[in-house]
C-alpha atoms as a printed R data frame, in Angstrom:
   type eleno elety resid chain resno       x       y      z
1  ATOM     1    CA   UNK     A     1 -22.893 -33.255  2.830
2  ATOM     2    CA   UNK     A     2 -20.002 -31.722  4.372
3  ATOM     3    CA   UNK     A     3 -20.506 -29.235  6.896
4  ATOM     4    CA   UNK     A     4 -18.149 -25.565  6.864
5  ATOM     5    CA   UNK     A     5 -16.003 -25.101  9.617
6  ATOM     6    CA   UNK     A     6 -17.348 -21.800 10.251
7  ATOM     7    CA   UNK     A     7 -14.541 -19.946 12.643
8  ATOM     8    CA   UNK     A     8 -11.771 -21.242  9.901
9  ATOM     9    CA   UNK     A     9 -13.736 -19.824  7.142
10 ATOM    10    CA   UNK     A    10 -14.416 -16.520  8.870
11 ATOM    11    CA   UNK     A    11 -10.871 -15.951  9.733
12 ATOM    12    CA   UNK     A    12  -9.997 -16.569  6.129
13 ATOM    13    CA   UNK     A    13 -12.025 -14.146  5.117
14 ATOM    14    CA   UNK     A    14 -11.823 -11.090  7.931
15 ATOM    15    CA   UNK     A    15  -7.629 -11.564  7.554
16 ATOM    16    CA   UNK     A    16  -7.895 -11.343  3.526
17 ATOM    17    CA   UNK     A    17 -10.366  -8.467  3.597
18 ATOM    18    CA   UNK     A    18  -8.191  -6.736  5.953
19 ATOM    19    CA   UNK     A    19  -4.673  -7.091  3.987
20 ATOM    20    CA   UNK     A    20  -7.161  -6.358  0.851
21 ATOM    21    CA   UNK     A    21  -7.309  -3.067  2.772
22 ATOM    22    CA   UNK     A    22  -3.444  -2.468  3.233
23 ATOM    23    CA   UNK     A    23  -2.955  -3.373 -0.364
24 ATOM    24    CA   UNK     A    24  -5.598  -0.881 -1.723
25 ATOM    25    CA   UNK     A    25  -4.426   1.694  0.854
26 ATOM    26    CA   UNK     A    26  -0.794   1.342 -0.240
27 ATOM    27    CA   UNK     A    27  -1.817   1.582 -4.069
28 ATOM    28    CA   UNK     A    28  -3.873   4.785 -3.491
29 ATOM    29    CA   UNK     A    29  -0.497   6.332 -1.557
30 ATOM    30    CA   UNK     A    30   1.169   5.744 -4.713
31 ATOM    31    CA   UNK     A    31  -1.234   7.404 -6.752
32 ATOM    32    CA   UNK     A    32  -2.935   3.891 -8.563
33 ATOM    33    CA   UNK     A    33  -6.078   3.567 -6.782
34 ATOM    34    CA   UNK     A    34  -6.815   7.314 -5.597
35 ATOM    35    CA   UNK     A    35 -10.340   6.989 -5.918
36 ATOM    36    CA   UNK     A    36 -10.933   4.219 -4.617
37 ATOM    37    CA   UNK     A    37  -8.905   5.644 -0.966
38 ATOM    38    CA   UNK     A    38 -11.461   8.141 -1.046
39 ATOM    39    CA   UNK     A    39 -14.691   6.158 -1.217
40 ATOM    40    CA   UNK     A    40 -13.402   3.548  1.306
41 ATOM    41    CA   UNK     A    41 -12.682   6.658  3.384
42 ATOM    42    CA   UNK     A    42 -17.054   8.241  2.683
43 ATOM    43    CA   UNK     A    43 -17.703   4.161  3.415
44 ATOM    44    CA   UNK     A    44 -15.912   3.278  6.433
45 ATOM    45    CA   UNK     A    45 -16.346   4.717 10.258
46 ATOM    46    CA   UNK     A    46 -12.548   4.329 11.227
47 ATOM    47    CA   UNK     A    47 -10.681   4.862  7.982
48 ATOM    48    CA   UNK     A    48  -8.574   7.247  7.348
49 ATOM    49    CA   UNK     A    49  -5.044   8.253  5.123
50 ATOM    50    CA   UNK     A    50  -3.089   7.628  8.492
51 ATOM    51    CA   UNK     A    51  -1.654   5.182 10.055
52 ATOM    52    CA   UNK     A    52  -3.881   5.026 12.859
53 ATOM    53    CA   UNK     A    53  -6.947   5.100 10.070
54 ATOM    54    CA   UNK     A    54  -5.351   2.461  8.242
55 ATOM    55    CA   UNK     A    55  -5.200   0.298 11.343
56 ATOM    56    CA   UNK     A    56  -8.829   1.042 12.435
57 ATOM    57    CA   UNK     A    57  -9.681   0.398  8.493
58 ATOM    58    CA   UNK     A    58  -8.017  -2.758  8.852
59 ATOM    59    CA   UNK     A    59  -9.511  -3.972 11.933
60 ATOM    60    CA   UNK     A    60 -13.080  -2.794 10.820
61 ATOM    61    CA   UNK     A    61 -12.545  -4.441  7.578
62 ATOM    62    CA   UNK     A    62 -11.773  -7.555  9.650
63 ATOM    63    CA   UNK     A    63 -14.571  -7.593 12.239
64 ATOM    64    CA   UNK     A    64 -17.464  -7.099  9.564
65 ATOM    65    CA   UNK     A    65 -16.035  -9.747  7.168
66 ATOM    66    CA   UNK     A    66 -15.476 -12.140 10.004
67 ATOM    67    CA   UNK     A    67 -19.126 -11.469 11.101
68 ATOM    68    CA   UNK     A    68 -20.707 -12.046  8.585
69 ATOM    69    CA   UNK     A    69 -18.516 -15.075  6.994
70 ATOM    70    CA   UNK     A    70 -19.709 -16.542 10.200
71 ATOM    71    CA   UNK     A    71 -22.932 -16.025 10.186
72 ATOM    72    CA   UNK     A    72 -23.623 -17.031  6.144
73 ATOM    73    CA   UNK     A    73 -21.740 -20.804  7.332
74 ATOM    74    CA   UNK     A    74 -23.634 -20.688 10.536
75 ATOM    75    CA   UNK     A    75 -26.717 -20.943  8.308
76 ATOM    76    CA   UNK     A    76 -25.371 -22.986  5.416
77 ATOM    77    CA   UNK     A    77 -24.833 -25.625  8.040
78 ATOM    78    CA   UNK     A    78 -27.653 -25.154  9.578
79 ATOM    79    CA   UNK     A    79 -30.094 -25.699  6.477
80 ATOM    80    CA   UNK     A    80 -27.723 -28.721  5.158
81 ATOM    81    CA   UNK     A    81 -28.468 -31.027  8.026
């Protein structure tokens, strides 16, 4: 079988989960996704309606996504030897 190139995959992932981020922090601003702005910001550690929260949001979103992406292909490979 095929193995996953698992730092291609992760990057895939942590960039769309952070611009899924911008996207659902730009919706909220306009008034669309309100609620959902206010449970990322009870979820998340460096969130926040700012700029600066945004762009801790975004790089948090990115890190944990990228981690764990990795980690899931890490063992996919692993076990499909």
């Amino acid at each position: 079988m095929k193995k996953i190139n698992e730092l291609a995959l992760a990057n895939a992932v942590g960039i769309t989960s952070a611009l899924l981020m911008l996207v659902l922090t730009g919706s909220g601003r306009m008034g669309f996704y309100s609620e959902v702005m206010r449970t990322m910001m009870q979820r998340h550690m460096f969130y926040g309606p700012s700029f600066t929260g945004l762009f801790g949001g975004m790089i948090e979103a990115f890190v944990l996504s990228f981690a764990f992406t990795y980690a899931v292909a890490w063992f996919y490979n692993k076990l499909n030897k």
